[in-house]
C-alpha positions in Angstrom: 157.8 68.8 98.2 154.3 68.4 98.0 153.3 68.9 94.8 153.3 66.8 91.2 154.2 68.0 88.1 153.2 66.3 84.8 154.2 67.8 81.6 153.5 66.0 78.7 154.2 66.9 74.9 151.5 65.7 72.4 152.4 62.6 70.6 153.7 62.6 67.0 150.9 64.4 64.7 150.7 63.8 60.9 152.2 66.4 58.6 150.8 64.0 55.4 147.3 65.3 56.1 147.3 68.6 54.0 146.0 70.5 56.9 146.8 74.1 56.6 146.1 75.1 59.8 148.7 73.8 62.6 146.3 74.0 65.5 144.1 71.3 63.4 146.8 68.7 62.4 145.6 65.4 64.0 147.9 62.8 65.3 149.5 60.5 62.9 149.1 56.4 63.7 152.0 56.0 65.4 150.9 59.6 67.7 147.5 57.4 67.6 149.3 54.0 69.0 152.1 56.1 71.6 149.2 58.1 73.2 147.3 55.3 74.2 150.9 53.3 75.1 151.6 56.8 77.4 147.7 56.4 79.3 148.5 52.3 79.7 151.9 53.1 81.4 151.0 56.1 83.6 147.8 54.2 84.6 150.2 51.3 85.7 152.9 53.7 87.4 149.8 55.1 89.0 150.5 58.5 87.9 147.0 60.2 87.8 146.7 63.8 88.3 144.2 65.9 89.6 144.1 68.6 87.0 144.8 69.1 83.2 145.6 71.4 81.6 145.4 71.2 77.9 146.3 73.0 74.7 143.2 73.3 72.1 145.0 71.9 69.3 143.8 68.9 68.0 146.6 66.7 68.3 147.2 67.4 72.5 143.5 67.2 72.8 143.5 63.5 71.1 146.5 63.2 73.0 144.8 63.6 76.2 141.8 61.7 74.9 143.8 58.5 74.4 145.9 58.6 77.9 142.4 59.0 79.7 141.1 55.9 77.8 143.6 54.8 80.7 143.3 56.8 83.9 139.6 57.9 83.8 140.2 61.3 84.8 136.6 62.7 85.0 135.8 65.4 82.1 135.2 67.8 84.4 139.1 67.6 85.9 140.3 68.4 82.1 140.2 72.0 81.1 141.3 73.7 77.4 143.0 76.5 76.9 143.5 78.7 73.8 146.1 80.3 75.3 148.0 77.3 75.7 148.8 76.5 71.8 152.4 77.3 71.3 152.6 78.6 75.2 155.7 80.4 75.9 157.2 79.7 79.2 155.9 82.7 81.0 151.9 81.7 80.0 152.8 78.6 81.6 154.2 79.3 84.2 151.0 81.9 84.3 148.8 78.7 84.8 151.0 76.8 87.2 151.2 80.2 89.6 147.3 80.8 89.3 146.2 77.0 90.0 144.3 76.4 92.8 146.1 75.3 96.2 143.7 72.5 96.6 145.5 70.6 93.8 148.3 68.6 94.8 149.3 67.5 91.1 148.8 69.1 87.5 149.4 67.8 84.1 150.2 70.3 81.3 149.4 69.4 77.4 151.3 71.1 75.4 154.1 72.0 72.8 157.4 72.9 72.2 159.3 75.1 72.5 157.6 76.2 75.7 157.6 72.7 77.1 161.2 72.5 76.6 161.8 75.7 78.4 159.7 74.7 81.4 161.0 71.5 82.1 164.5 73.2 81.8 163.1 76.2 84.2 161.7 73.9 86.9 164.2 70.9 87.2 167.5 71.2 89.8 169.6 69.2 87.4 169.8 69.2 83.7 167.4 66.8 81.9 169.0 64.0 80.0 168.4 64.1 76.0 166.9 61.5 73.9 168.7 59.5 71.6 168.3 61.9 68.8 168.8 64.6 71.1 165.9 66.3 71.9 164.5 67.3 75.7 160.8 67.1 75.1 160.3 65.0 72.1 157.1 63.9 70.9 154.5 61.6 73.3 157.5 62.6 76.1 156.2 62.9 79.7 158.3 64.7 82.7 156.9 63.9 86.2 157.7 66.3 89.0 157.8 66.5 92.8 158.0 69.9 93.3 157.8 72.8 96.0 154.5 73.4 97.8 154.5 76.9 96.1 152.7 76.8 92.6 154.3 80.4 92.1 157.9 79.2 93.2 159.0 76.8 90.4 162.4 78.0 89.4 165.4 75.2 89.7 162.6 73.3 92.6 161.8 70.5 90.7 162.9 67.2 91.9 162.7 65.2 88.2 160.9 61.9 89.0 160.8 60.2 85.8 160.7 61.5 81.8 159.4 59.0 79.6 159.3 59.0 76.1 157.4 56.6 74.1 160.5 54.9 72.9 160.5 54.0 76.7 157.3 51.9 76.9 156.8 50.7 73.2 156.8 47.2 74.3 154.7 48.0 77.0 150.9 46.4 75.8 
């Protein structure tokens, strides 16, 4: 068990905005105030993975933005994907299976459903809900030791930690 898993679902977005286009909806304050929250308590859990891989929506972009006010990932280590709006589980599992061996951890930037689905597919155990019952809720981060194999995810996943902002919003 070898390998990290970081799957994080972009904070809370604002639906006040009159955007008509979902991929452009930007994050709402409190999406705003959580992401940076998320990048302060990953930085001091020293959770800092090698790769990301991000949806292009604007609010996992800002998402990702914010946490790496935190863990200075260089720019270089952060790639967007089209495909990765509204991913279903297999196009993310597509990514995990074609990442490069030399990676020993991964963060994926995403939304639901699909990040429901893979932390469901990769985790031994069930996942414990939130309080309002959701896996994956908003600003929610699932860390992962997993299997050496990129391509061999299925039930492997030893689930570290899942965070949700709820978690750490007293953490300055």
């Amino acid at each position: 068990m070898s390998r990290e898993i970081f799957i994080l679902r972009h904070c809370k977005s604002d639906w006040d905005n009159n955007i008509h286009q979902d991929a452009l909806r930007p994050l709402s304050v409190r999406g705003l105030r959580d992401g940076s929250a998320m990048g302060r308590w990953m930085h001091k859990q020293g959770l800092r993975p090698e790769l990301v891989l991000c949806s292009t929506a604007l609010r996992a972009r800002q998402t990702i933005e914010l946490v790496n006010e935190s863990l200075q990932l260089p720019m270089d280590s952060i790639h967007f994907h089209d495909d990765l709006y509204l991913a279903s589980l297999a196009t993310l599992l597509n990514h995990l299976a074609t990442t490069d061996l030399a990676y020993k951890s991964v963060m994926l930037v995403g939304h639901n459903p699909g990040l429901d689905s893979l932390v469901e597919y990769i985790s031994r155990d069930p996942v414990a809900l939130s309080k309002t019952g959701k896996l994956m809720s908003t600003g929610c981060l699932a860390h992962f030791a997993c299997t050496d194999n990129w391509q061999a995810l299925q039930q492997q996943g030893n689930l570290l930690s899942i965070t949700r902002p709820a978690d750490i919003s007293n953490d300055k």
